[in-house]
Chimera marker file (.cmm) of the C-alpha trace (Angstrom):
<marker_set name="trace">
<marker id="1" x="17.845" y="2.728" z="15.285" r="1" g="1" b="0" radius="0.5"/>
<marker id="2" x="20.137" y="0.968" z="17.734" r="1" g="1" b="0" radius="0.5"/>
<marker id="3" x="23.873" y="2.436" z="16.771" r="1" g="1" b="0" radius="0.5"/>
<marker id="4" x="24.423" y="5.439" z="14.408" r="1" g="1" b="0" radius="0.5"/>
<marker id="5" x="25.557" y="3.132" z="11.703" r="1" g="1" b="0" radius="0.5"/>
<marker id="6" x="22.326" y="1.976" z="11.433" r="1" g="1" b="0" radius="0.5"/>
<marker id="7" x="20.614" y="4.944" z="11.400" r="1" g="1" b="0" radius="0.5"/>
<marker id="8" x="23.317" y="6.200" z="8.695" r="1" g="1" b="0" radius="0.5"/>
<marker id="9" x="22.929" y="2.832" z="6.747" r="1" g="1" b="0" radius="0.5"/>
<marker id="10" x="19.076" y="3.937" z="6.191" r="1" g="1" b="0" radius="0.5"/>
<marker id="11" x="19.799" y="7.144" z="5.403" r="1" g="1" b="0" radius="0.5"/>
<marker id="12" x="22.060" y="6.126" z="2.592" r="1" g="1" b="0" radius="0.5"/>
<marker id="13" x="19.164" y="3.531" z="1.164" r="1" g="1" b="0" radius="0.5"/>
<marker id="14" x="16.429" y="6.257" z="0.909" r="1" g="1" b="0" radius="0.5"/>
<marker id="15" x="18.721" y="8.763" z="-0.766" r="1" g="1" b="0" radius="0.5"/>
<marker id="16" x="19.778" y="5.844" z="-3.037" r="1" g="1" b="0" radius="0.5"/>
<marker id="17" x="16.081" y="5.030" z="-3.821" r="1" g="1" b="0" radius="0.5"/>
<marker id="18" x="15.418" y="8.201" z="-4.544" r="1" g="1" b="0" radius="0.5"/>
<marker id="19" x="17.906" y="8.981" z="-6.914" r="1" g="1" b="0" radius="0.5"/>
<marker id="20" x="17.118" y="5.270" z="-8.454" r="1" g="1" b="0" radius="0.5"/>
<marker id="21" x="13.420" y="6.150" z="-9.085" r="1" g="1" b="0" radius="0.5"/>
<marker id="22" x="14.313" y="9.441" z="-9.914" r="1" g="1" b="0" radius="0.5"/>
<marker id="23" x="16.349" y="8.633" z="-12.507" r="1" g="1" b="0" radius="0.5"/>
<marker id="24" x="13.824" y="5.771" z="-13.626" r="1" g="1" b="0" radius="0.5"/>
<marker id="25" x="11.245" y="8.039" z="-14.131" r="1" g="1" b="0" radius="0.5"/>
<marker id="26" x="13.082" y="11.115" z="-16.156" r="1" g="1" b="0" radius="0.5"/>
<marker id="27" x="14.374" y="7.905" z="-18.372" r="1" g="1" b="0" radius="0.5"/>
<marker id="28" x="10.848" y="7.016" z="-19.022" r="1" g="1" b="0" radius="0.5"/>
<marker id="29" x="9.574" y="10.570" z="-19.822" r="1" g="1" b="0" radius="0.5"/>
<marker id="30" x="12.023" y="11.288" z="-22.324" r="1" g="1" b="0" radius="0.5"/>
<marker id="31" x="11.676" y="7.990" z="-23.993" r="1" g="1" b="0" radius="0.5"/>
<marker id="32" x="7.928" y="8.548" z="-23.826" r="1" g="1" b="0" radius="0.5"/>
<marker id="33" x="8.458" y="11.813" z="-25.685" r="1" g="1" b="0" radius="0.5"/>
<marker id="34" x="10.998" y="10.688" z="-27.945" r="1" g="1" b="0" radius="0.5"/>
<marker id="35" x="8.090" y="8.174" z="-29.196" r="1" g="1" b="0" radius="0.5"/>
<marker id="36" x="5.470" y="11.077" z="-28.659" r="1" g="1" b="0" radius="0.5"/>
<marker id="37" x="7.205" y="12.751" z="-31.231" r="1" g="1" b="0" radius="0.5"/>
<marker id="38" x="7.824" y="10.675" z="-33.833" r="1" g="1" b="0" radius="0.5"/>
<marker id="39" x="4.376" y="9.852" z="-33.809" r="1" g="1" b="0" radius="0.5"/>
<marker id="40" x="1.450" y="12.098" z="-36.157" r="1" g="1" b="0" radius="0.5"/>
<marker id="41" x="-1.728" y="12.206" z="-33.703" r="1" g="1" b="0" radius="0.5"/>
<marker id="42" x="-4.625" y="13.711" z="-34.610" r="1" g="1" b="0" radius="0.5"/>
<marker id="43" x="-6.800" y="14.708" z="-31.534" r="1" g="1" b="0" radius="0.5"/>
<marker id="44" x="-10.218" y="14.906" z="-31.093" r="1" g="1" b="0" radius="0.5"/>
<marker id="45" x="-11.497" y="18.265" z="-29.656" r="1" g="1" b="0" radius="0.5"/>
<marker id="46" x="-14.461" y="16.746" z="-27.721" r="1" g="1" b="0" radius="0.5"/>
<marker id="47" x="-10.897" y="14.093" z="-25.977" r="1" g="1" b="0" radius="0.5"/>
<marker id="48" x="-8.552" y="17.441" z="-25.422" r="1" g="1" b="0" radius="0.5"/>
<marker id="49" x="-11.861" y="19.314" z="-23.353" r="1" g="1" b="0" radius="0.5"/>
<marker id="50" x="-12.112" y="16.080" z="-21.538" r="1" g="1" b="0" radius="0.5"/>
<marker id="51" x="-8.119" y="15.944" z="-20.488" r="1" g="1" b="0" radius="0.5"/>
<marker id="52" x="-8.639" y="20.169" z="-19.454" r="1" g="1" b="0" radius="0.5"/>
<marker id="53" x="-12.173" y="19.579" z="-17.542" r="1" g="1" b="0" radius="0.5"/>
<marker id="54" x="-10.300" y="16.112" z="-15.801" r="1" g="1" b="0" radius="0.5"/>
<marker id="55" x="-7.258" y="19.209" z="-15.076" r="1" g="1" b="0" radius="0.5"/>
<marker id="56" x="-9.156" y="21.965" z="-13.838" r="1" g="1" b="0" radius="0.5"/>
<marker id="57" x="-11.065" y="19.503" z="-11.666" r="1" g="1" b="0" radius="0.5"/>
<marker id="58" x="-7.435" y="18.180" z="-10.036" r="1" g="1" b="0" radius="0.5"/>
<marker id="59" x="-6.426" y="21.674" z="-9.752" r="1" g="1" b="0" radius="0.5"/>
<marker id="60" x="-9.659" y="22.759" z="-7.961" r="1" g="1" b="0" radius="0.5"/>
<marker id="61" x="-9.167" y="19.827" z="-5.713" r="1" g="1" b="0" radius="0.5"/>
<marker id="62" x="-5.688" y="20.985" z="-4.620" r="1" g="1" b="0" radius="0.5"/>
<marker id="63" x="-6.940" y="24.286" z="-4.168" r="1" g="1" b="0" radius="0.5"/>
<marker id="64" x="-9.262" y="23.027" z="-1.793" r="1" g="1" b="0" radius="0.5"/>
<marker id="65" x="-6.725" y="20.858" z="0.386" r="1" g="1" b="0" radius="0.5"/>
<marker id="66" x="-5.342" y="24.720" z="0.598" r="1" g="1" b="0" radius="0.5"/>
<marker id="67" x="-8.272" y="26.040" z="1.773" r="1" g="1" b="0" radius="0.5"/>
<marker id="68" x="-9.539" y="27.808" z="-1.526" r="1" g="1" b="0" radius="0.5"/>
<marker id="69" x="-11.976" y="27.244" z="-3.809" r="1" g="1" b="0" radius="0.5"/>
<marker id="70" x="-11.187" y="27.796" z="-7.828" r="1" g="1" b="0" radius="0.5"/>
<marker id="71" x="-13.754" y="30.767" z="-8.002" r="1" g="1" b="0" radius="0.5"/>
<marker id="72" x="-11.839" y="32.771" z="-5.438" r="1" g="1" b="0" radius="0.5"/>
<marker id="73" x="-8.308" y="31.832" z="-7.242" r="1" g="1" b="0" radius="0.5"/>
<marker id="74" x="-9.679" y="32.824" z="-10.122" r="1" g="1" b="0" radius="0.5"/>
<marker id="75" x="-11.155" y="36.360" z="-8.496" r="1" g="1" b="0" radius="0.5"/>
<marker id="76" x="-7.488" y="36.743" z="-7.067" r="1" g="1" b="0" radius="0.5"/>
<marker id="77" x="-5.612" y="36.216" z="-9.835" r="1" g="1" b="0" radius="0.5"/>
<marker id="78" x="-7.994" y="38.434" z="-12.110" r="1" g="1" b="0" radius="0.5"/>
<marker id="79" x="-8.611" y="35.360" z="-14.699" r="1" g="1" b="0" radius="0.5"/>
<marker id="80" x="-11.864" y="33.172" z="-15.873" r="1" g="1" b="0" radius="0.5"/>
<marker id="81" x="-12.500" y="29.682" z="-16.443" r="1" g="1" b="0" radius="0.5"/>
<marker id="82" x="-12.243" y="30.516" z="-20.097" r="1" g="1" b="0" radius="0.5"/>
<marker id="83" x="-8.378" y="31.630" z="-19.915" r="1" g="1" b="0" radius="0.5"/>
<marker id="84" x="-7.738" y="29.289" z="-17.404" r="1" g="1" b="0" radius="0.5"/>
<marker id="85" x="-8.953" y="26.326" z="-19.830" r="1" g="1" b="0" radius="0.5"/>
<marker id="86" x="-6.421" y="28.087" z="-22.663" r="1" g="1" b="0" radius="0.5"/>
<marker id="87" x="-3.913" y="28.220" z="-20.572" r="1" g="1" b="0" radius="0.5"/>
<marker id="88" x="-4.290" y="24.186" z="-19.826" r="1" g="1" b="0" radius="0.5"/>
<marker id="89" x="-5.097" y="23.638" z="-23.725" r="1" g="1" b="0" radius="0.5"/>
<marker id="90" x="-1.208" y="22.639" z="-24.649" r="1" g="1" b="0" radius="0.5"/>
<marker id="91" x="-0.576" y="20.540" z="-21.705" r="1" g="1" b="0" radius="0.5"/>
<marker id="92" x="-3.897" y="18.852" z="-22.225" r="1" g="1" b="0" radius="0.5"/>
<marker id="93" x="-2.905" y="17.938" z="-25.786" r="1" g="1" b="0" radius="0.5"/>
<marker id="94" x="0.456" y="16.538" z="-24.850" r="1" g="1" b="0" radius="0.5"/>
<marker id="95" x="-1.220" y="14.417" z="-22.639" r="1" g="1" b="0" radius="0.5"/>
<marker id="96" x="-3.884" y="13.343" z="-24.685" r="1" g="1" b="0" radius="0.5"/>
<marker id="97" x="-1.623" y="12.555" z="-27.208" r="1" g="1" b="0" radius="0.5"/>
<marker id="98" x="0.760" y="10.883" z="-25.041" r="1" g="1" b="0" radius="0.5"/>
<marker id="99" x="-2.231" y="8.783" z="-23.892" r="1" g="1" b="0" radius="0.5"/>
<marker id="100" x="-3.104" y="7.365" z="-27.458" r="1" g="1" b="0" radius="0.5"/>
<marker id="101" x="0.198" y="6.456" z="-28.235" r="1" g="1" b="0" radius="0.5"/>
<marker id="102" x="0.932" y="4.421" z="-25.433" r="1" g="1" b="0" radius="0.5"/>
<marker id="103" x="-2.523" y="2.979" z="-26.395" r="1" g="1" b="0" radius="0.5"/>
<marker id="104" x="-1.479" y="2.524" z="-29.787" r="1" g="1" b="0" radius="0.5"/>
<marker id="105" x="1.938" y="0.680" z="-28.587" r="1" g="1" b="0" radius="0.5"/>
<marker id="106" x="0.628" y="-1.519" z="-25.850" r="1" g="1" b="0" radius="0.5"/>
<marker id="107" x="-2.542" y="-2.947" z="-28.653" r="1" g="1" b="0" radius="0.5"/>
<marker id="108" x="-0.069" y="-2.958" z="-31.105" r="1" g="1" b="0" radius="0.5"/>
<marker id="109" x="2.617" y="-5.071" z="-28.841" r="1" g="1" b="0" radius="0.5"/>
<marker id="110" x="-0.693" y="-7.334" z="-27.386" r="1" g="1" b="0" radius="0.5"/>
<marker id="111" x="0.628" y="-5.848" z="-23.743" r="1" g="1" b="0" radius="0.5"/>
<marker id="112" x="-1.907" y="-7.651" z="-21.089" r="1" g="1" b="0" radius="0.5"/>
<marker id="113" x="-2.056" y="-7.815" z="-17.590" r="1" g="1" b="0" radius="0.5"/>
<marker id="114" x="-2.693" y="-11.017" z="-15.909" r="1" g="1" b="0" radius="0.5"/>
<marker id="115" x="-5.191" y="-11.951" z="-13.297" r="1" g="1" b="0" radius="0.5"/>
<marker id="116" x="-2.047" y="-12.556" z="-10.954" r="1" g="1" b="0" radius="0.5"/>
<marker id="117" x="-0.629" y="-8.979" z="-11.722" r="1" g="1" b="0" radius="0.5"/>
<marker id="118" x="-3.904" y="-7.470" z="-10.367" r="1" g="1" b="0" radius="0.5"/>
<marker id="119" x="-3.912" y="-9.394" z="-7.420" r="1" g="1" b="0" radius="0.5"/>
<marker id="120" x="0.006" y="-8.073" z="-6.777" r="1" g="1" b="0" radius="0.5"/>
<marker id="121" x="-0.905" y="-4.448" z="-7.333" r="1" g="1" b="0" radius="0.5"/>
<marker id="122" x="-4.114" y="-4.931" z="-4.142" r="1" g="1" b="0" radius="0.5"/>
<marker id="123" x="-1.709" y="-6.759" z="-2.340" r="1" g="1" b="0" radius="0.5"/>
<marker id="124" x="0.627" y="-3.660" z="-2.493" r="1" g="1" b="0" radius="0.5"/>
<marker id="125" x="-1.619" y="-1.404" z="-2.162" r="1" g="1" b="0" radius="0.5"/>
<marker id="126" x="-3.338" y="-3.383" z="0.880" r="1" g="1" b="0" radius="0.5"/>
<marker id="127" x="0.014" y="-2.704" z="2.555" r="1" g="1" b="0" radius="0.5"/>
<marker id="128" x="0.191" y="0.669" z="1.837" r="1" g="1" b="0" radius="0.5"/>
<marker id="129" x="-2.823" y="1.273" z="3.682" r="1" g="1" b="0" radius="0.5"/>
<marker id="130" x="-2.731" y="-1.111" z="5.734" r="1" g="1" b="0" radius="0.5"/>
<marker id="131" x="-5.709" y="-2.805" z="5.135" r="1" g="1" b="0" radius="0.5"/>
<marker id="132" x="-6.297" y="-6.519" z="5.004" r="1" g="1" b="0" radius="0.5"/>
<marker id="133" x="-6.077" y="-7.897" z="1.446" r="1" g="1" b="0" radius="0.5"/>
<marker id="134" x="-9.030" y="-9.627" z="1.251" r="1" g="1" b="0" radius="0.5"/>
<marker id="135" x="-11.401" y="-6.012" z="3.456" r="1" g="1" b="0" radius="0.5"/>
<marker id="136" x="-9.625" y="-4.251" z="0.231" r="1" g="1" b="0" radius="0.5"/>
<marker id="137" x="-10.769" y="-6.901" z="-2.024" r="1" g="1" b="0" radius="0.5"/>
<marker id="138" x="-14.107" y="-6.328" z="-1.030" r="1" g="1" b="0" radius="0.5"/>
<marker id="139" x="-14.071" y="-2.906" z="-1.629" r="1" g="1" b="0" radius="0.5"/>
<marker id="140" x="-12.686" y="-2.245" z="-5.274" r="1" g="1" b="0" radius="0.5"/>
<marker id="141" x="-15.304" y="-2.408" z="-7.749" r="1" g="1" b="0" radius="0.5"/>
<marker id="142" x="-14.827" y="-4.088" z="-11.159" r="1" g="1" b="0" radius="0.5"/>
<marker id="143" x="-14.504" y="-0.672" z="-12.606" r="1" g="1" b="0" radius="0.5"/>
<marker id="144" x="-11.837" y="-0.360" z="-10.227" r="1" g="1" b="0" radius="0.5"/>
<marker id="145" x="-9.950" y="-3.564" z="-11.412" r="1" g="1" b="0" radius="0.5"/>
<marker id="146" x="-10.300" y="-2.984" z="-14.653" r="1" g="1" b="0" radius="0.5"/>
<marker id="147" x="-8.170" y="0.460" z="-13.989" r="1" g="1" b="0" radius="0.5"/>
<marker id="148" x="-5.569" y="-1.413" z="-12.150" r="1" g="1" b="0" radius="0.5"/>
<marker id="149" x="-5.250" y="-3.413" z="-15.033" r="1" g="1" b="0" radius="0.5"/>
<marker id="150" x="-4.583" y="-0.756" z="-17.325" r="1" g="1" b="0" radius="0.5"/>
<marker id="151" x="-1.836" y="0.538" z="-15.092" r="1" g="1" b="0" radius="0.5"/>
<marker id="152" x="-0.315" y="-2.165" z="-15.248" r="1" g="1" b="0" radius="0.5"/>
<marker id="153" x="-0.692" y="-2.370" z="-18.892" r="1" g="1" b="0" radius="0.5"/>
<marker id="154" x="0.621" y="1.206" z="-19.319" r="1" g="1" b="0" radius="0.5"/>
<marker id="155" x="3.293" y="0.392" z="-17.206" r="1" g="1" b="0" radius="0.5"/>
<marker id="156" x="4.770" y="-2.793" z="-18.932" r="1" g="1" b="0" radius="0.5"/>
<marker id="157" x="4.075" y="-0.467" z="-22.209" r="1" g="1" b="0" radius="0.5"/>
<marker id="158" x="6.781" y="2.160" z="-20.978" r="1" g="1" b="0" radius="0.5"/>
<marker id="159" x="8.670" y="-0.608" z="-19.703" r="1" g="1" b="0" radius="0.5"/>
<marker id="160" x="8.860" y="-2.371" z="-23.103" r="1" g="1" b="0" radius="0.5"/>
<marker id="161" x="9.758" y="0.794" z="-24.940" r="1" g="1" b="0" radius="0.5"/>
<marker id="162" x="12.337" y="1.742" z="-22.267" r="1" g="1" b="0" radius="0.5"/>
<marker id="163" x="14.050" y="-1.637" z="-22.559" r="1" g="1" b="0" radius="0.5"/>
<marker id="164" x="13.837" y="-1.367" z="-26.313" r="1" g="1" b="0" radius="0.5"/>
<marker id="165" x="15.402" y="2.514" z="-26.624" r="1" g="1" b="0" radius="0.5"/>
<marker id="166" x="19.137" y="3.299" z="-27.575" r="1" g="1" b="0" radius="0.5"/>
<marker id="167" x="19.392" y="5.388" z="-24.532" r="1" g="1" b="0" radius="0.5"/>
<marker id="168" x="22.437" y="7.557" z="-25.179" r="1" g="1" b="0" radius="0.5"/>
<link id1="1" id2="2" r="1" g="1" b="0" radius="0.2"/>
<link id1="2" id2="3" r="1" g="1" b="0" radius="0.2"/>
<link id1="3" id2="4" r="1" g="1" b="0" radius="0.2"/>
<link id1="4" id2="5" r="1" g="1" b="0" radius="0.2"/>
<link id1="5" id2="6" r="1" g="1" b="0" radius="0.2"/>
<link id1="6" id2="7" r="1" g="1" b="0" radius="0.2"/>
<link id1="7" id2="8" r="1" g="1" b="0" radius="0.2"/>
<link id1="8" id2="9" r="1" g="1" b="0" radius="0.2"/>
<link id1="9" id2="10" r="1" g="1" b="0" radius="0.2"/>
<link id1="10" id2="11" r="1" g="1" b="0" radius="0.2"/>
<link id1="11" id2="12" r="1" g="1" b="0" radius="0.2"/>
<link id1="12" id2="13" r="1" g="1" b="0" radius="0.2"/>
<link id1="13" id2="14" r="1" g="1" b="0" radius="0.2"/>
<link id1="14" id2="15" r="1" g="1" b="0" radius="0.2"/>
<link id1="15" id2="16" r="1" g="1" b="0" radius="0.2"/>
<link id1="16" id2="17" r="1" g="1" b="0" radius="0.2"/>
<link id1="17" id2="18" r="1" g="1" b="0" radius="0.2"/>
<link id1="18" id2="19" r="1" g="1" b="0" radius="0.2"/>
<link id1="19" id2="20" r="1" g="1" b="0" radius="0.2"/>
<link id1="20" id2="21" r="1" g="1" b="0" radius="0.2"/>
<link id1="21" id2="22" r="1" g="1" b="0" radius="0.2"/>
<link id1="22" id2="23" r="1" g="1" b="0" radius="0.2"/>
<link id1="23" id2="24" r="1" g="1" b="0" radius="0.2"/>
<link id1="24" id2="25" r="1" g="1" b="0" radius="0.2"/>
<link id1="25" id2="26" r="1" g="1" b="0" radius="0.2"/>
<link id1="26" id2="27" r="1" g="1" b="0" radius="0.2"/>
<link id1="27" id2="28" r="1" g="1" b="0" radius="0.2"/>
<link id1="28" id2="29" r="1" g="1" b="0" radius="0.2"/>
<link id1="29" id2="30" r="1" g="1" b="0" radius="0.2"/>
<link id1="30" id2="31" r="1" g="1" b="0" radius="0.2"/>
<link id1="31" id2="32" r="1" g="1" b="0" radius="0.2"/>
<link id1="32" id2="33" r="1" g="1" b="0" radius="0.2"/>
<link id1="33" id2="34" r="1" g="1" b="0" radius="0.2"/>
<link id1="34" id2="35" r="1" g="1" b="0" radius="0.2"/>
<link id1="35" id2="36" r="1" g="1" b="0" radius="0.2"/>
<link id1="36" id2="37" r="1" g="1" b="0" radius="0.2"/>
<link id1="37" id2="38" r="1" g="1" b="0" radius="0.2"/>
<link id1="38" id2="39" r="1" g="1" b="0" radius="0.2"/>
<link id1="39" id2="40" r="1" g="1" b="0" radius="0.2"/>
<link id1="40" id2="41" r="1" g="1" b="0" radius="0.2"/>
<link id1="41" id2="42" r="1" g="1" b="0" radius="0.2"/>
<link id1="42" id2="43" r="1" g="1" b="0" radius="0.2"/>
<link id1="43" id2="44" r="1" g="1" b="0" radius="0.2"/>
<link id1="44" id2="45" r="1" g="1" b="0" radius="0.2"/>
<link id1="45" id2="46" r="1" g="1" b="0" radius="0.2"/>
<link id1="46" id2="47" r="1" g="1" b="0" radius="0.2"/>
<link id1="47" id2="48" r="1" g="1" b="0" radius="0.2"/>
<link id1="48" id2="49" r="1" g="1" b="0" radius="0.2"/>
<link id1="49" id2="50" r="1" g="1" b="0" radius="0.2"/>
<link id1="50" id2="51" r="1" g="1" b="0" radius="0.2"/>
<link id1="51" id2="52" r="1" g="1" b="0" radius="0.2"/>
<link id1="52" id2="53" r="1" g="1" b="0" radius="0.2"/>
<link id1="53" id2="54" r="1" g="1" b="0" radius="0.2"/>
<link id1="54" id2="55" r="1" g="1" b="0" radius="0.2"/>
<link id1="55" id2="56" r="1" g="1" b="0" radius="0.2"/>
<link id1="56" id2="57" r="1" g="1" b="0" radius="0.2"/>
<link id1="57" id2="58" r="1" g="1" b="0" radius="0.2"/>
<link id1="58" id2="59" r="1" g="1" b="0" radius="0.2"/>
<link id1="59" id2="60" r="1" g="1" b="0" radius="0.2"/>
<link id1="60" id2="61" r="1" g="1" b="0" radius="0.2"/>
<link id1="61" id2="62" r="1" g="1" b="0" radius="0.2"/>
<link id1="62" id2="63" r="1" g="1" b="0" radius="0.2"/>
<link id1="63" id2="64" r="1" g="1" b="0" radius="0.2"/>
<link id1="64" id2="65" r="1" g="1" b="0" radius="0.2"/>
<link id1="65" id2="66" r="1" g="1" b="0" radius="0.2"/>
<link id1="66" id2="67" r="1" g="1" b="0" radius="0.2"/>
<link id1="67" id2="68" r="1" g="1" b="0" radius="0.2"/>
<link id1="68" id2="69" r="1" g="1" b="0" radius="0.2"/>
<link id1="69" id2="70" r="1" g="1" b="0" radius="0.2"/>
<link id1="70" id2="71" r="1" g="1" b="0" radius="0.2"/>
<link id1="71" id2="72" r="1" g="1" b="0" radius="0.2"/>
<link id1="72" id2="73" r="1" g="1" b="0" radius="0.2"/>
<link id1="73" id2="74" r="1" g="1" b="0" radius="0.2"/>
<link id1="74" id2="75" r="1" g="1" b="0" radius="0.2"/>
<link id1="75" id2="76" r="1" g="1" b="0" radius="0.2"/>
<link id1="76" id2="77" r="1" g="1" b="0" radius="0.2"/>
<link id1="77" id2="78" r="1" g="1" b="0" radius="0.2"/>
<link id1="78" id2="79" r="1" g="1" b="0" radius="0.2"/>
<link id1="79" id2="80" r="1" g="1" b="0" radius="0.2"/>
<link id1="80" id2="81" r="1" g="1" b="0" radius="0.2"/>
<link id1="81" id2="82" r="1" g="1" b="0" radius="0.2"/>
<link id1="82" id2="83" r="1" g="1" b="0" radius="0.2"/>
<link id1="83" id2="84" r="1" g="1" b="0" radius="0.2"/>
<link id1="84" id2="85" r="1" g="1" b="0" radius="0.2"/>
<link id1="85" id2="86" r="1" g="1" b="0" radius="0.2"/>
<link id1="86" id2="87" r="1" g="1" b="0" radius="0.2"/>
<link id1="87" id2="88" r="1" g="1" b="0" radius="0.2"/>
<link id1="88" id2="89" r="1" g="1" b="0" radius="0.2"/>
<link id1="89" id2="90" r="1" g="1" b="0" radius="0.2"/>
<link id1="90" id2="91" r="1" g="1" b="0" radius="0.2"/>
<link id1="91" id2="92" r="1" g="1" b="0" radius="0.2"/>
<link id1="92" id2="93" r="1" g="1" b="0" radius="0.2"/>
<link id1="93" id2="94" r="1" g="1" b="0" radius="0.2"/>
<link id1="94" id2="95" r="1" g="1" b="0" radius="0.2"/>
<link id1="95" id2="96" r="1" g="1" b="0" radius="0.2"/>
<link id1="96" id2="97" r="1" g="1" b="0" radius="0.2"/>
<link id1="97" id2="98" r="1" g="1" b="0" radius="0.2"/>
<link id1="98" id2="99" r="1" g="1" b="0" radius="0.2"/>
<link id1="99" id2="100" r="1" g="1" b="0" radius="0.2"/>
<link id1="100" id2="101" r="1" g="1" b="0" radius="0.2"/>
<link id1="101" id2="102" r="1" g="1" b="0" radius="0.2"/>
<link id1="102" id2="103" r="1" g="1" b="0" radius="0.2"/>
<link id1="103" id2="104" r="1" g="1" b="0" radius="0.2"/>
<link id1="104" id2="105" r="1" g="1" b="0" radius="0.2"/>
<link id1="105" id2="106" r="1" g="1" b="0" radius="0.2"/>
<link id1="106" id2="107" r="1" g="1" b="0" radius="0.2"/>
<link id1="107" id2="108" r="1" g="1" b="0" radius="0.2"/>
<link id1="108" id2="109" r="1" g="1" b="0" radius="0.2"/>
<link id1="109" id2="110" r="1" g="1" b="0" radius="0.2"/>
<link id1="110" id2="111" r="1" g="1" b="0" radius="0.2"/>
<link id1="111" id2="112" r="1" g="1" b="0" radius="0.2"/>
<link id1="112" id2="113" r="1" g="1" b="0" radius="0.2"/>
<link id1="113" id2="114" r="1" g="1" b="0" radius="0.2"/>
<link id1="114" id2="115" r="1" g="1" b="0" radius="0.2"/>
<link id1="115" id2="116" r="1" g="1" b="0" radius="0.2"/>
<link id1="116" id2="117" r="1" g="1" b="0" radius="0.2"/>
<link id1="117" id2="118" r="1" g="1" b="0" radius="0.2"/>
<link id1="118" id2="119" r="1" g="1" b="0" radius="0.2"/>
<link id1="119" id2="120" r="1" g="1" b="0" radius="0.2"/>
<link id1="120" id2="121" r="1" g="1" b="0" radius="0.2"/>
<link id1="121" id2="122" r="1" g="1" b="0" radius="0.2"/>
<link id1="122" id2="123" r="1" g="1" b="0" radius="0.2"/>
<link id1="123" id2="124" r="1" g="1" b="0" radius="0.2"/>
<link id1="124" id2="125" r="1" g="1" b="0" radius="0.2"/>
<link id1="125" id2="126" r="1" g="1" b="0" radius="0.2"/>
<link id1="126" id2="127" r="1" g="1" b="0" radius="0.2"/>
<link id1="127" id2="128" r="1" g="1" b="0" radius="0.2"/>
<link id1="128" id2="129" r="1" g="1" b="0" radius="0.2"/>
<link id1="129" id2="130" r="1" g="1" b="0" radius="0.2"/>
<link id1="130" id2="131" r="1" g="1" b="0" radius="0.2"/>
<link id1="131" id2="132" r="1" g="1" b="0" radius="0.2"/>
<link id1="132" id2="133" r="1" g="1" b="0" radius="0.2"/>
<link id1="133" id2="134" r="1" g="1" b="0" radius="0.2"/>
<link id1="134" id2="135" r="1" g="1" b="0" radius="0.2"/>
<link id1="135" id2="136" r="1" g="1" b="0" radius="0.2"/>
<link id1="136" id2="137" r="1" g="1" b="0" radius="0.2"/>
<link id1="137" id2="138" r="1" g="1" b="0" radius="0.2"/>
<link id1="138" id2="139" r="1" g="1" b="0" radius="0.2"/>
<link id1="139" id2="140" r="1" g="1" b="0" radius="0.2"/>
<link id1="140" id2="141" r="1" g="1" b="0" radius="0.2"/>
<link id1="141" id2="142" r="1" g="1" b="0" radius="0.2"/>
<link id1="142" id2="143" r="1" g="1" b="0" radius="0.2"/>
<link id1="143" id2="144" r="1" g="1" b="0" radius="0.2"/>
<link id1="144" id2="145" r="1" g="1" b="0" radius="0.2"/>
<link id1="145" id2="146" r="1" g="1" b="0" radius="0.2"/>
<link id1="146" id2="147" r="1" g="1" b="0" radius="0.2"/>
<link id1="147" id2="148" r="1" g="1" b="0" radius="0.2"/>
<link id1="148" id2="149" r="1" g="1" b="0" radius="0.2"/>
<link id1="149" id2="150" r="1" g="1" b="0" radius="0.2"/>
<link id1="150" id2="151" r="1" g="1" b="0" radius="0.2"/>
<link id1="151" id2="152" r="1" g="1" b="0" radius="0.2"/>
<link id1="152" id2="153" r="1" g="1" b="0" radius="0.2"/>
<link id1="153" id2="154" r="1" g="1" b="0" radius="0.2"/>
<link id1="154" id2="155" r="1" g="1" b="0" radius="0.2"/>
<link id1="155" id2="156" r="1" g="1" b="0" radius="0.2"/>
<link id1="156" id2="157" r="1" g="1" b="0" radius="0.2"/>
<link id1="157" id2="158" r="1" g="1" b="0" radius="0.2"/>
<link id1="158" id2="159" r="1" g="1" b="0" radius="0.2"/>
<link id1="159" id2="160" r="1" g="1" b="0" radius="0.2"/>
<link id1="160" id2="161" r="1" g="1" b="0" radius="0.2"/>
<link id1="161" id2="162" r="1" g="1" b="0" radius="0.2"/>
<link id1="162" id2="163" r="1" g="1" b="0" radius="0.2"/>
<link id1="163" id2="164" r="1" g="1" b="0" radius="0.2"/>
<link id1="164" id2="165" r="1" g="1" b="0" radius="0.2"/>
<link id1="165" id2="166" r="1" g="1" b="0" radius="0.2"/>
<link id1="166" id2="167" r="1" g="1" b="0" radius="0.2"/>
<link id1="167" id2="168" r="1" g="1" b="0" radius="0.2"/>
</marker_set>
């Protein structure tokens, strides 16, 4: 920064985007739930032990970027995979559920994300890693588009039932 204006000018935009997205995002959540639970959901078993193997697999992930592995958290804190998986069981269904009704809302609204939309979200994420667009291009796999696209999807779903809620 060249004068210590500038330097508090920036300051004051990154505390101001922060509070923007986090406010954003805490109005999204609660809308989410608000919809979560007027909604009746019956959830497949074989779905909910999907959502706490996808869990225990994150968490065992982040144990390792701490230098443990899960068996030795689990030897430390005295529990087994079994408890561990109970413990994730409620979490796991919220989630789930939270999953299939933002399903439910974006086929029911005919929510769609465009060819262009895609090519937005590489382009972002090309900068964020700054990679050239079309090096990243070459490296996402249809499987990998057709994620992006449900993002995007998901996201315009939340959006539409955020800009639809009487948000007291």
């Amino acid at each position: 920064f060249e004068t210590m204006a500038d330097y508090k000018k920036s300051i004051k935009e990154r505390l101001e985007k922060a509070a923007a997205d986090k406010t954003k995002t805490e109005t999204e959540n609660a809308v989410i739930e608000k919809v979560c639970e007027a909604c009746e959901v019956e959830i497949p078993k074989a779905m909910e032990d999907a959502q706490i193997d996808r869990m225990i697999r994150d968490f065992a992930q982040r144990l390792q970027y701490q230098g443990m592995n899960l068996d030795a958290y689990l030897h430390y804190t005295g529990s087994n995979l079994d408890k561990m998986r109970e413990d994730f069981r409620e979490n796991a269904n919220k989630q789930t559920k939270t999953m299939l009704v933002l399903e439910a809302v974006c086929n029911a609204e005919k929510v769609e994300a465009s060819d262009d939309e895609v090519e937005a979200k590489i382009e972002d994420m090309a900068k964020a890693y700054n990679m050239e667009i079309e090096k990243l291009k070459e490296l996402i796999s249809a499987d990998e588009r057709e994620n992006l696209a449900n993002d995007i999807k998901m996201q315009k779903t939340v959006d539409l039932l955020v800009d639809k809620a009487s948000i007291k």
